[in-house]
C-alpha positions as CSV (number, residue, x, y, z in Angstrom):
1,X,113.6,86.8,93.6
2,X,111.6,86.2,90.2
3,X,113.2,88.5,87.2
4,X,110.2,89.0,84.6
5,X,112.4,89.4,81.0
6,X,111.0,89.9,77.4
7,X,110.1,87.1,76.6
8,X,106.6,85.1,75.3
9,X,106.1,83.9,79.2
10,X,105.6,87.1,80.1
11,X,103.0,88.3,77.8
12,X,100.6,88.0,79.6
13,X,102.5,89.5,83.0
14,X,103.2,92.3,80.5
15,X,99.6,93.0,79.8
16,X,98.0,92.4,83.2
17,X,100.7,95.1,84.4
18,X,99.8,97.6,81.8
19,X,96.2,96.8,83.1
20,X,97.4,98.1,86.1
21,X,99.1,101.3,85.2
22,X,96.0,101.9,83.4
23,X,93.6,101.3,85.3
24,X,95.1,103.2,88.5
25,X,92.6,106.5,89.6
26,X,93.3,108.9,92.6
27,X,90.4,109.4,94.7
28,X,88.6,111.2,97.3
29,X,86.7,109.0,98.1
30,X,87.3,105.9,100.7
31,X,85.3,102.5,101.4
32,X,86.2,102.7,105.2
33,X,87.2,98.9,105.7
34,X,90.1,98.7,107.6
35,X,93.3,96.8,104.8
36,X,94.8,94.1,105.9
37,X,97.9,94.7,108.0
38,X,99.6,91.6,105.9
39,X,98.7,93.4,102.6
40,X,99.7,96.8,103.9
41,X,103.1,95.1,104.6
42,X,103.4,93.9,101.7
43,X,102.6,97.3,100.2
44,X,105.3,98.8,102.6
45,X,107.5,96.4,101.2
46,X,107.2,96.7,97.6
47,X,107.2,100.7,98.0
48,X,111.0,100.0,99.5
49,X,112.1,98.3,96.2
50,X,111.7,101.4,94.8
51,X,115.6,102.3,93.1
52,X,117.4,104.8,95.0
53,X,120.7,107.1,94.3
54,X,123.7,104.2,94.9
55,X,120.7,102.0,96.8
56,X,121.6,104.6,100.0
57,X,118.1,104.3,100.6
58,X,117.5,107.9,101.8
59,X,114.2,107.8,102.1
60,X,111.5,106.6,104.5
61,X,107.7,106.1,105.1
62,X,105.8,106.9,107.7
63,X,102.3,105.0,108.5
64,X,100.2,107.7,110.1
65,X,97.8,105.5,112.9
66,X,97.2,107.3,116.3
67,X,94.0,109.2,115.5
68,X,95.9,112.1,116.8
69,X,98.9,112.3,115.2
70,X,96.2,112.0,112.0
71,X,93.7,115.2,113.2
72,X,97.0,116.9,112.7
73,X,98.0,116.1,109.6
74,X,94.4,116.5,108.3
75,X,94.7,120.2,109.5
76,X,98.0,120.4,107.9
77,X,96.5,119.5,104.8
78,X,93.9,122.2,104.6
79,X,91.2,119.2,105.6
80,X,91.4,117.2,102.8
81,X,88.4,114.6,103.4
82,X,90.9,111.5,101.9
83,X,93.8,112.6,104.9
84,X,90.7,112.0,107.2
85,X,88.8,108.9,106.0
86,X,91.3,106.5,104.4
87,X,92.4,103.6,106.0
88,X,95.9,103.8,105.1
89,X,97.8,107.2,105.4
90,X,101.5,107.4,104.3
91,X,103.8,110.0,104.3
92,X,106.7,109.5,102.0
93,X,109.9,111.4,103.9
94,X,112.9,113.0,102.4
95,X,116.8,112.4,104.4
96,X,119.1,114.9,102.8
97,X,122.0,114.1,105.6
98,X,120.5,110.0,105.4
99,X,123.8,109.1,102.9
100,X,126.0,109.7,106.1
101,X,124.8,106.9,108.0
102,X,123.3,105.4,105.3
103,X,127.1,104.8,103.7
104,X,128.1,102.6,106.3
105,X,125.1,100.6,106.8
106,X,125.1,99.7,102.7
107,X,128.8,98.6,103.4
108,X,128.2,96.7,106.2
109,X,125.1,95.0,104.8
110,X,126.7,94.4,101.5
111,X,129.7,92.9,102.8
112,X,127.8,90.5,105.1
113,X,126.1,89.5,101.8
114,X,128.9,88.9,100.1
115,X,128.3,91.4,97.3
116,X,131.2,93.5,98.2
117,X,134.9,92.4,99.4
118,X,136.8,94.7,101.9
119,X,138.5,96.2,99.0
120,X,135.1,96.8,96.8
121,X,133.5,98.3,100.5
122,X,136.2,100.7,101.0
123,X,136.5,102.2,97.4
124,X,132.8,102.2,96.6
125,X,132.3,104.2,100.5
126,X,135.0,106.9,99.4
127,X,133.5,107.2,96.1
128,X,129.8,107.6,97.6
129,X,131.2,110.0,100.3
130,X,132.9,112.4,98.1
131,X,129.6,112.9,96.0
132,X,127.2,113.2,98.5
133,X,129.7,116.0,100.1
134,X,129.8,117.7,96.8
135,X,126.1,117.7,96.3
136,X,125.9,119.0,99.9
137,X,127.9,121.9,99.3
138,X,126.3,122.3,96.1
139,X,123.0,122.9,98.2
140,X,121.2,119.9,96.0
141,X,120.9,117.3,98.6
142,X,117.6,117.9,99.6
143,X,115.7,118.0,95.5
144,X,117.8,114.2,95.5
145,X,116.3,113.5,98.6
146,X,112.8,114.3,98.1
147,X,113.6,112.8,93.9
148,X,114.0,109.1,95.8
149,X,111.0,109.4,98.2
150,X,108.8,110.5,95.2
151,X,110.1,107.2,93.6
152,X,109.2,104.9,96.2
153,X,105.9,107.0,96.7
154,X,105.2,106.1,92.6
155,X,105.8,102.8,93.4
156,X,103.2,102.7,96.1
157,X,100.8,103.8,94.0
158,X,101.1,101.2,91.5
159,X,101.1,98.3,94.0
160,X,97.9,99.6,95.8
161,X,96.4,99.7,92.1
162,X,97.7,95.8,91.5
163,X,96.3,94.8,95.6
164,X,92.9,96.6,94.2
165,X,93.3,99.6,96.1
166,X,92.7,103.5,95.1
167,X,95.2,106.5,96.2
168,X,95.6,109.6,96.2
169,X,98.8,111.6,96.0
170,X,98.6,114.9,98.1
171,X,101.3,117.8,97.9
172,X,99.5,120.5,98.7
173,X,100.0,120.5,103.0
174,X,102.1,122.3,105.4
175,X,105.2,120.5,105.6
176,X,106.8,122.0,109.1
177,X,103.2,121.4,110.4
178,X,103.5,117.5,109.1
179,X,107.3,117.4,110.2
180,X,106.1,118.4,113.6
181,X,102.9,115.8,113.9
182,X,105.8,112.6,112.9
183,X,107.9,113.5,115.4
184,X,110.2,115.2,112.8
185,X,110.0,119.0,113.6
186,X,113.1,120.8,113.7
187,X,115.2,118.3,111.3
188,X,116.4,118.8,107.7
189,X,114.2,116.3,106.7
190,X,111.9,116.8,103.7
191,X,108.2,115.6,103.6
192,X,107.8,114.9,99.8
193,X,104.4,113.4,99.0
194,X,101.1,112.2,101.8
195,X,99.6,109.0,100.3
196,X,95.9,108.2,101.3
197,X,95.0,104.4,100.6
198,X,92.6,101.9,100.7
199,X,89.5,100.2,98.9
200,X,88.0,102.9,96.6
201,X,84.2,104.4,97.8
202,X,84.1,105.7,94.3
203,X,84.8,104.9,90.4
204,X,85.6,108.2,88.9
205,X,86.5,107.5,84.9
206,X,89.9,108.4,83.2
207,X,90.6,112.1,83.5
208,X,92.1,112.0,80.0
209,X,96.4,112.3,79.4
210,X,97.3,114.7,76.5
211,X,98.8,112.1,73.5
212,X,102.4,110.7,73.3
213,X,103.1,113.1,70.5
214,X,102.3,116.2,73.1
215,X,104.6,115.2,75.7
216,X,107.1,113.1,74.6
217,X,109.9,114.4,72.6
218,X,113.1,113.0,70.7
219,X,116.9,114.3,71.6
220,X,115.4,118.2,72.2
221,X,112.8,119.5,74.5
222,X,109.9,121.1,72.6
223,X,107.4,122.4,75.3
């Protein structure tokens, strides 16, 4: 795997990414050509090297295709148009309980990789298990769970920017009403973010971001 570092190679990495960042819109509004399944893998798969609490990798995505399974989700958005007519719909998921299977799976796969000895695999399990229990009785798993879908979600975003792509984020939806058109009804897990993607029908200009000095403050919070 290539590891970009600070250094004069990457300058121009450095400013083709900020291009991105900065050039990244939401939109409405959807050319209707069907994405490539190849580059929606690949968009799949940089959206799962998104950073996760210990790498448990509680989080999922769900690629929204059967047209009904989409009329439902549309409705559970309130008919958004973008839910309706993008090529690509995601739907970034949420496992609160995920670390309890998720623990042993990490250890197995890390031990087959040689990353962790028998020793490392049984101390780094018992330390994982013991938080994740004490977040659960502290009520928090679920705002951790729906914190590392959001991440990978973000990270989605920027990719479909760099492929050429437009997005747009959706929150406002009835989540039991999603749960129940993924085949997720009746489970603890958390629907965190809906993703529409694909080639953008429109070119809407920079909405505008309040300055640095606004929103960014130093060792105190000054909002």
């Amino acid at each position: 795997m290539t590891s970009f570092t600070a250094t004069e190679n990457c300058s121009d990495f450095a400013a083709t990414f900020e291009a991105v960042l900065r050039s990244r819109r939401a939109t409405r509004v959807f050319d209707p050509t069907p994405l490539a399944d190849a580059d929606v893998r690949r968009l799949l798969e940089l959206s799962l090297e998104a950073p996760s609490a210990f790498n448990l990798q509680s989080r999922a995505i769900v690629r929204i295709e059967d047209p009904d399974v989409r009329s439902q989700v549309f409705k559970a958005s309130g008919g958004q148009t973008q839910v309706a007519e993008a090529p690509l719909l995601l739907a970034f998921v949420g496992e609160p309980t995920g670390w309890r299977h998720n623990i042993g799976r990490l250890a197995d796969f890390n031990r087959a990789s040689g990353l962790w000895d028998e020793k490392m695999a049984a101390e780094r399990v018992q330390k994982m298990t013991d938080f994740q229990e004490k977040r659960a009785e502290s009520g928090l798993s679920r705002e951790f769970a729906i914190r590392d879908a959001m991440i990978a979600a973000s990270f989605a975003m920027v990719a479909a920017s760099a492929f050429g792509w437009a997005s747009s984020p959706m929150t406002g939806f009835d989540e039991e009403a999603v749960k129940e058109a993924i085949g997720a009804g009746g489970t603890d897990v958390v629907v965190a973010l809906l993703l529409a993607v694909g080639k953008p029908g429109e070119n809407p200009p920079h909405p505008g971001r309040f300055p640095v000095e606004q929103r960014v403050y130093t060792d105190r919070y000054e909002g």
